[in-house]
Biotite code that builds the C-alpha atoms (Angstrom):
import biotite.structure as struc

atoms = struc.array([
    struc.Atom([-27.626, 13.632, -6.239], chain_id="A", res_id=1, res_name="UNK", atom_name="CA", element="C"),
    struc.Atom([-25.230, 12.301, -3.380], chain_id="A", res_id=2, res_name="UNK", atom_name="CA", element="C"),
    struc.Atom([-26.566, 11.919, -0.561], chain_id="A", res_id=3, res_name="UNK", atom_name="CA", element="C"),
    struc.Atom([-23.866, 10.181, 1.540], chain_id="A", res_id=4, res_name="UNK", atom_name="CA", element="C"),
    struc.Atom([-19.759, 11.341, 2.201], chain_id="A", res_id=5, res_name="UNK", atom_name="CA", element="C"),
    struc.Atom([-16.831, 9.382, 1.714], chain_id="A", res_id=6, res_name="UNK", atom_name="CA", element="C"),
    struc.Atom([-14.387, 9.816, 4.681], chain_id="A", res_id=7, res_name="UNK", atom_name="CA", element="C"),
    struc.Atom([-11.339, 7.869, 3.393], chain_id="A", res_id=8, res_name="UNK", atom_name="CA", element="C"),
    struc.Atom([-9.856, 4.577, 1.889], chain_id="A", res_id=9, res_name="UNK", atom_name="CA", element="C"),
    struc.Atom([-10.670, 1.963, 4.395], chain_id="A", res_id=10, res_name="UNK", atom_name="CA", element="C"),
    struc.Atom([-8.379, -0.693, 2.848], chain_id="A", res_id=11, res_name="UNK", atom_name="CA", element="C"),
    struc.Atom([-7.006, -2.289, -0.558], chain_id="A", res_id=12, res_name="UNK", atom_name="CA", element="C"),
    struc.Atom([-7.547, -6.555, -0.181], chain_id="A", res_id=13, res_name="UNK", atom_name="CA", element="C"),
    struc.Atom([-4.700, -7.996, -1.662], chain_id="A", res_id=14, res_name="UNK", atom_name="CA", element="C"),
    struc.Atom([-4.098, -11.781, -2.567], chain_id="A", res_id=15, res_name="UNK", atom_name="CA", element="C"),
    struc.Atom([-0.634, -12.865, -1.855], chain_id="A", res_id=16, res_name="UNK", atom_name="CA", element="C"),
    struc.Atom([1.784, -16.702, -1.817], chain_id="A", res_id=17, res_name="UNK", atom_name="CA", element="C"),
    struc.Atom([2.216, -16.472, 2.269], chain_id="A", res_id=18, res_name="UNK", atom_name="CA", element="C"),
    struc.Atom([0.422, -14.333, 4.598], chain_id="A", res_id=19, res_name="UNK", atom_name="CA", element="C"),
    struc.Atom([3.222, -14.309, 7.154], chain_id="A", res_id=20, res_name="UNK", atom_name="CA", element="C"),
    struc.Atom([5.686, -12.903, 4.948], chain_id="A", res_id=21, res_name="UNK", atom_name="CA", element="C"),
    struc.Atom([3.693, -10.403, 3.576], chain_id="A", res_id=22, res_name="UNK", atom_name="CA", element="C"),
    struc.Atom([2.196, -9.499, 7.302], chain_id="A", res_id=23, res_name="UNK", atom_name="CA", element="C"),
    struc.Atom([5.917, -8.939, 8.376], chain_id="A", res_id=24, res_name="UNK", atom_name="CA", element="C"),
    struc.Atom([7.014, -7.335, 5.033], chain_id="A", res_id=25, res_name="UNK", atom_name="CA", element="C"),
    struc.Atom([4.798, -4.668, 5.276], chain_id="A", res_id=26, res_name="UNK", atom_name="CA", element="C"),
    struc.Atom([5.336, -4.557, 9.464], chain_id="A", res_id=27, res_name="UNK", atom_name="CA", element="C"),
    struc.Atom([9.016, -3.811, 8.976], chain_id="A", res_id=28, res_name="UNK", atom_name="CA", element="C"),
    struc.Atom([8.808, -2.163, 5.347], chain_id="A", res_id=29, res_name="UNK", atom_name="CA", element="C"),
    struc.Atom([6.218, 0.393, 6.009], chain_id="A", res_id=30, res_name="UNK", atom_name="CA", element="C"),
    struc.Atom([5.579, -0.060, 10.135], chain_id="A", res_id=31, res_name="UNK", atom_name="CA", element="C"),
    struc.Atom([1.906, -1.325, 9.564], chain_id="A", res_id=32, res_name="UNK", atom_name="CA", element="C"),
    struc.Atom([0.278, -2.590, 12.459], chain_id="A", res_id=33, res_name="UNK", atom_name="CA", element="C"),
    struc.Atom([-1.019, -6.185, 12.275], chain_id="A", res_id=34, res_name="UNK", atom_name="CA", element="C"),
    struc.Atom([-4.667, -6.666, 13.363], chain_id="A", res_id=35, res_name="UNK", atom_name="CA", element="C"),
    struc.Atom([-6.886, -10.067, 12.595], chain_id="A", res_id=36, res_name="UNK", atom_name="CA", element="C"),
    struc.Atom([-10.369, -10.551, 13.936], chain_id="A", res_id=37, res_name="UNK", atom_name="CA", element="C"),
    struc.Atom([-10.482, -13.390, 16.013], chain_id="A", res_id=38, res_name="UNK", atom_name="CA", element="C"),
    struc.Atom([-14.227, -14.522, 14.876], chain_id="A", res_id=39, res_name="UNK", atom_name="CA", element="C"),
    struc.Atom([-13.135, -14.440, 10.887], chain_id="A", res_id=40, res_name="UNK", atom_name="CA", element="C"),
    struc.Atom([-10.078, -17.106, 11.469], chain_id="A", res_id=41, res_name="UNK", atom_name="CA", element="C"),
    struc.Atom([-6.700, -16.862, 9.734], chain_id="A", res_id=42, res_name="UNK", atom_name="CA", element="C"),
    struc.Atom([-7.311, -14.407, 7.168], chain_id="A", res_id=43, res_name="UNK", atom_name="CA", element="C"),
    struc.Atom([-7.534, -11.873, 6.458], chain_id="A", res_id=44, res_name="UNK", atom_name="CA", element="C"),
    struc.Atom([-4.648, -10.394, 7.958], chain_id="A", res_id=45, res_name="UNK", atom_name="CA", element="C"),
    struc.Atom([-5.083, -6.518, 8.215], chain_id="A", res_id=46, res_name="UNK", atom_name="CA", element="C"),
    struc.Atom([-2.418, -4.426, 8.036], chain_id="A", res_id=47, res_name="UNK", atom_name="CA", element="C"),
    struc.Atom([-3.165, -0.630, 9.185], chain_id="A", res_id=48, res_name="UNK", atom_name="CA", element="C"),
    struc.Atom([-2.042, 2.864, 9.618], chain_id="A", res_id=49, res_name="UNK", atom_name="CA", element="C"),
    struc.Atom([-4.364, 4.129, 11.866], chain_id="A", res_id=50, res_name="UNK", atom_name="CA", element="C"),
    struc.Atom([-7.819, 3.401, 10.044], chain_id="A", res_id=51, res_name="UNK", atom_name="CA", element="C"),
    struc.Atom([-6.493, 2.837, 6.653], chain_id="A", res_id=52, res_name="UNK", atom_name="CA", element="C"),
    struc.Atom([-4.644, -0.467, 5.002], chain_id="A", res_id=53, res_name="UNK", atom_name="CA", element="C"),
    struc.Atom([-4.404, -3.619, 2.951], chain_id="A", res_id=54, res_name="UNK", atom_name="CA", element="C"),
    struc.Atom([-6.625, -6.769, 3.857], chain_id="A", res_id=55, res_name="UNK", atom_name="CA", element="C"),
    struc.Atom([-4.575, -9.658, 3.342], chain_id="A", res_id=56, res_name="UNK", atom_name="CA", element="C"),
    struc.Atom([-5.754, -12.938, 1.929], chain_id="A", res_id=57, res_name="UNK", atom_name="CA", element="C"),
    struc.Atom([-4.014, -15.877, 0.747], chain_id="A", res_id=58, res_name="UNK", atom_name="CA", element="C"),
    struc.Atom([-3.552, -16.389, -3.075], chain_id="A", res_id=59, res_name="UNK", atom_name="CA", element="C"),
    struc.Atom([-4.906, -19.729, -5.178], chain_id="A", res_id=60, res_name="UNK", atom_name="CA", element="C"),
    struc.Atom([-1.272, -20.785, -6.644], chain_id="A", res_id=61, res_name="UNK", atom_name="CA", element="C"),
    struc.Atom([-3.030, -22.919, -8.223], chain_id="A", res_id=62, res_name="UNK", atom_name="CA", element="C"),
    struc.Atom([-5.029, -20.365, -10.770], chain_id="A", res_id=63, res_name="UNK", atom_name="CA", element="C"),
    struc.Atom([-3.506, -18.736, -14.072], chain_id="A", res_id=64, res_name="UNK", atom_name="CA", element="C"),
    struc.Atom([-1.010, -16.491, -13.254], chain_id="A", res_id=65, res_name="UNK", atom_name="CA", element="C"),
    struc.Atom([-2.011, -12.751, -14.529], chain_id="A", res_id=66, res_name="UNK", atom_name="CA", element="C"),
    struc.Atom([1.111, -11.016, -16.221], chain_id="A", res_id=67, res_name="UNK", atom_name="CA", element="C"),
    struc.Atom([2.204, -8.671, -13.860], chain_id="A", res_id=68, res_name="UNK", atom_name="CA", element="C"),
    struc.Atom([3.177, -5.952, -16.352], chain_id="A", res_id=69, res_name="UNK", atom_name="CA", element="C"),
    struc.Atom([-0.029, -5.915, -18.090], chain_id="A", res_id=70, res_name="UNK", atom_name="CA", element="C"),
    struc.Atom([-1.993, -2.571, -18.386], chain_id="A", res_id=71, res_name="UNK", atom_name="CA", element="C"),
    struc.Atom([-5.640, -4.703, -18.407], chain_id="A", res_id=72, res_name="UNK", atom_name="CA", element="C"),
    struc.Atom([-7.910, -4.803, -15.807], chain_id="A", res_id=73, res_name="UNK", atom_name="CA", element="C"),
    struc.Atom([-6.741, -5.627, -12.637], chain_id="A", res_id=74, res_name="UNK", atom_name="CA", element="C"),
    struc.Atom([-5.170, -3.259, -9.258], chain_id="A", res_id=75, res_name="UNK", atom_name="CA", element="C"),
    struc.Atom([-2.692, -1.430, -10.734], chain_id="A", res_id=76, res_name="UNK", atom_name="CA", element="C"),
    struc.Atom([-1.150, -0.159, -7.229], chain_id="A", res_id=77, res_name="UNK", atom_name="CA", element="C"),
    struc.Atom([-2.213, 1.415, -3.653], chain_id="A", res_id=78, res_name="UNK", atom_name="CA", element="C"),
    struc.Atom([-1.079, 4.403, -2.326], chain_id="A", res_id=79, res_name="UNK", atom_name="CA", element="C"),
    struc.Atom([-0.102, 5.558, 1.543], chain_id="A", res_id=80, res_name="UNK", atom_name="CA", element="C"),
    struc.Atom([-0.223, 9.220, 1.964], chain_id="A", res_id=81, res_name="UNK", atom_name="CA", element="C"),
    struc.Atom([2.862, 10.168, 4.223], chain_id="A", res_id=82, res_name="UNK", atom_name="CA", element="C"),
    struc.Atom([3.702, 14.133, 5.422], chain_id="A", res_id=83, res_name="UNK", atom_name="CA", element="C"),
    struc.Atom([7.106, 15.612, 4.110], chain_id="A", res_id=84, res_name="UNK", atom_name="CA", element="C"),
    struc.Atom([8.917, 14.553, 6.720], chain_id="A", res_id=85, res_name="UNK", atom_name="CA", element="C"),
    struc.Atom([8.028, 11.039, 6.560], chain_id="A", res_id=86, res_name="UNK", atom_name="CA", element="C"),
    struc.Atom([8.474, 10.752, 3.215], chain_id="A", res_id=87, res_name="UNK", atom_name="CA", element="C"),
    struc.Atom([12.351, 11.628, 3.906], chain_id="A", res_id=88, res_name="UNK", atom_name="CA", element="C"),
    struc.Atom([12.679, 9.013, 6.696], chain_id="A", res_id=89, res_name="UNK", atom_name="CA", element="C"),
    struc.Atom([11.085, 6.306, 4.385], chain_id="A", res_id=90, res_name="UNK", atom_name="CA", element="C"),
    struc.Atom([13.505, 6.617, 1.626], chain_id="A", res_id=91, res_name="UNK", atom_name="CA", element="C"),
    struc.Atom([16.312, 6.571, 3.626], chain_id="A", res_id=92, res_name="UNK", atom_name="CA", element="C"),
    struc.Atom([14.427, 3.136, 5.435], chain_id="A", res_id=93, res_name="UNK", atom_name="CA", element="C"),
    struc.Atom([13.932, 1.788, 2.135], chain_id="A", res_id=94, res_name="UNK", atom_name="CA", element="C"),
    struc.Atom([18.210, 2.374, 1.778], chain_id="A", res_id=95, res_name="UNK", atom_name="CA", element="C"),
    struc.Atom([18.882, 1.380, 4.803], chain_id="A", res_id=96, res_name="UNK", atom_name="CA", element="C"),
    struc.Atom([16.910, -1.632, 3.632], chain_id="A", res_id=97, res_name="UNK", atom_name="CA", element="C"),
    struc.Atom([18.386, -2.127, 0.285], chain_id="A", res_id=98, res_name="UNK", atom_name="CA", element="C"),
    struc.Atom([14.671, -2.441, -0.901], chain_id="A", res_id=99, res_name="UNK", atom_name="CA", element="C"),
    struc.Atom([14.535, -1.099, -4.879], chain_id="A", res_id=100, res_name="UNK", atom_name="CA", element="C"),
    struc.Atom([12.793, 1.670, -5.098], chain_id="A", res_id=101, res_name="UNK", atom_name="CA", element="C"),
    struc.Atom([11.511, 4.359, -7.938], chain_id="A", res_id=102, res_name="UNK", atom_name="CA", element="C"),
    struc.Atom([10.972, 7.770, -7.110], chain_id="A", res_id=103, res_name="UNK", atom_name="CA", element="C"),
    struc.Atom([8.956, 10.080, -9.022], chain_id="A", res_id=104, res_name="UNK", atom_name="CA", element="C"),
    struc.Atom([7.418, 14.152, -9.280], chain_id="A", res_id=105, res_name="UNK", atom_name="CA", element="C"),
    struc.Atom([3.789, 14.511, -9.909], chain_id="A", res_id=106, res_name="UNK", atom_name="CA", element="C"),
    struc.Atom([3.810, 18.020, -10.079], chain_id="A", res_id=107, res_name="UNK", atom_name="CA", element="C"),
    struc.Atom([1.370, 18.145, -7.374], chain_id="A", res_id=108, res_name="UNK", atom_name="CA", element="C"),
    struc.Atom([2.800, 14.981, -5.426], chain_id="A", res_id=109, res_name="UNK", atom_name="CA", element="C"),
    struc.Atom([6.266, 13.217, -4.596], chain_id="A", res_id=110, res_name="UNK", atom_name="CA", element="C"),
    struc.Atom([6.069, 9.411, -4.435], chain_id="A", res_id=111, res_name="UNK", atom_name="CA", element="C"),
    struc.Atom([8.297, 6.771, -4.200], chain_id="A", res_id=112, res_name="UNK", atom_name="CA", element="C"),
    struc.Atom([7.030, 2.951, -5.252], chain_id="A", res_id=113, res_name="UNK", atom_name="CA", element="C"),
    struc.Atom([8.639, -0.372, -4.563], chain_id="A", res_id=114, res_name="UNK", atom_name="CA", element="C"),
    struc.Atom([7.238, -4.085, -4.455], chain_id="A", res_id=115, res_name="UNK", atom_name="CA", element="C"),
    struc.Atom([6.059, -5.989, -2.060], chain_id="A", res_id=116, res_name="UNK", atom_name="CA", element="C"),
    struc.Atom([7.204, -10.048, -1.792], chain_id="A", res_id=117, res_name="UNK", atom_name="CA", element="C"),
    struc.Atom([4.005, -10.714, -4.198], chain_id="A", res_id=118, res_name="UNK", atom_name="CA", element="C"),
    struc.Atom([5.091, -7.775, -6.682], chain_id="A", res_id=119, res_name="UNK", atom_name="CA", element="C"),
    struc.Atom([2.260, -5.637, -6.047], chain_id="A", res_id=120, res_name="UNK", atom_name="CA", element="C"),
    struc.Atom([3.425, -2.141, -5.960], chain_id="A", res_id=121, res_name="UNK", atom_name="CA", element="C"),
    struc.Atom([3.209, -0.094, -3.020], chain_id="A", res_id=122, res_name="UNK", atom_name="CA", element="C"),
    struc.Atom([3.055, 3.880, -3.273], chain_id="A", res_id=123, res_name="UNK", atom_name="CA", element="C"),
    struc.Atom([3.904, 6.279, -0.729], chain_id="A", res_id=124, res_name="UNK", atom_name="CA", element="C"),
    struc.Atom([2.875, 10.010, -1.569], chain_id="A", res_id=125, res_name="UNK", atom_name="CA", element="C"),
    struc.Atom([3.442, 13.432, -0.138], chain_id="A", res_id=126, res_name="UNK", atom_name="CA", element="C"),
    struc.Atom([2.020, 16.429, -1.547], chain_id="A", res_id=127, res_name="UNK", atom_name="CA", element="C"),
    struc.Atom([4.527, 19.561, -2.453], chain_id="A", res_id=128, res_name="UNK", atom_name="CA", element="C"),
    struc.Atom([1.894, 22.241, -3.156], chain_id="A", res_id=129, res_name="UNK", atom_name="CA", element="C"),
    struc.Atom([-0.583, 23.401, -0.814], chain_id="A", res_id=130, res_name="UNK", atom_name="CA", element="C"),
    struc.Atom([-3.377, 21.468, -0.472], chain_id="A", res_id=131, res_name="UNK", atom_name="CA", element="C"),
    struc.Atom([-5.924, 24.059, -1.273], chain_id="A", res_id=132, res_name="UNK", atom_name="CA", element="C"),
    struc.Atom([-4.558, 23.963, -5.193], chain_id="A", res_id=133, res_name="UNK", atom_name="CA", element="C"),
    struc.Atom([-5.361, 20.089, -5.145], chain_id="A", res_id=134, res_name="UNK", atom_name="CA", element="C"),
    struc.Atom([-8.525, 19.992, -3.120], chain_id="A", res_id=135, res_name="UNK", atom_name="CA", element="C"),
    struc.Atom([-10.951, 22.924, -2.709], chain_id="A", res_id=136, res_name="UNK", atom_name="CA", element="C"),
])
């Protein structure tokens, strides 16, 4: 028995070379707003849209590096849910941008997925059907 309600992603934490880059990567990439918490210090660096986002916190270069392609255990990617219409303006951003880019049909879902400047990929998803074939 459940007896408590999940009311969305809060946020993905995400270890990356330079917080700065990253912070302003996904400010101008995706138009995340930047929020720290004074009391906490330096990190991490939130990133949000609206109540939802990546916590940023600075990598240990230092450790084994994990092979980025590998299917093991690890975060494979995090999605942004965007409406139709945003998901139009975004690709043509990530043009405008020259960023690299893979789009692809889900049936159910249209998403596009790029990198960030630590190669973590970054999904943004739209839903084509109505909702109520997905989620009631």
């Amino acid at each position: 028995m459940n007896d408590f309600t999940i009311d969305y992603l809060d946020h993905v934490a995400i270890r990356v070379k330079d917080l700065e880059a990253s912070a302003v990567w996904y400010e101008q990439v995706l138009g995340l707003k930047r929020k720290t918490v004074p009391e906490w210090g330096p990190y991490p660096i939130f990133m949000l849209a609206q109540k939802t986002g990546i916590a940023l916190f600075p990598a240990t270069i230092d450790d084994p590096t994990l092979d980025p392609s590998s299917k093991n255990i690890k975060i494979d990617h995090f999605a942004f849910h965007v409406s139709a219409e945003s998901f139009i303006k975004a690709r043509k951003k990530y043009e405008a941008l020259e960023l690299d880019y893979i789009f692809t049909d889900h049936t159910y879902f249209h998403s596009i997925y790029t990198k960030d400047p630590d190669g973590h990929t970054v999904e943004l998803t739209t839903i084509i059907v109505d909702s109520d074939v997905l989620y009631s």
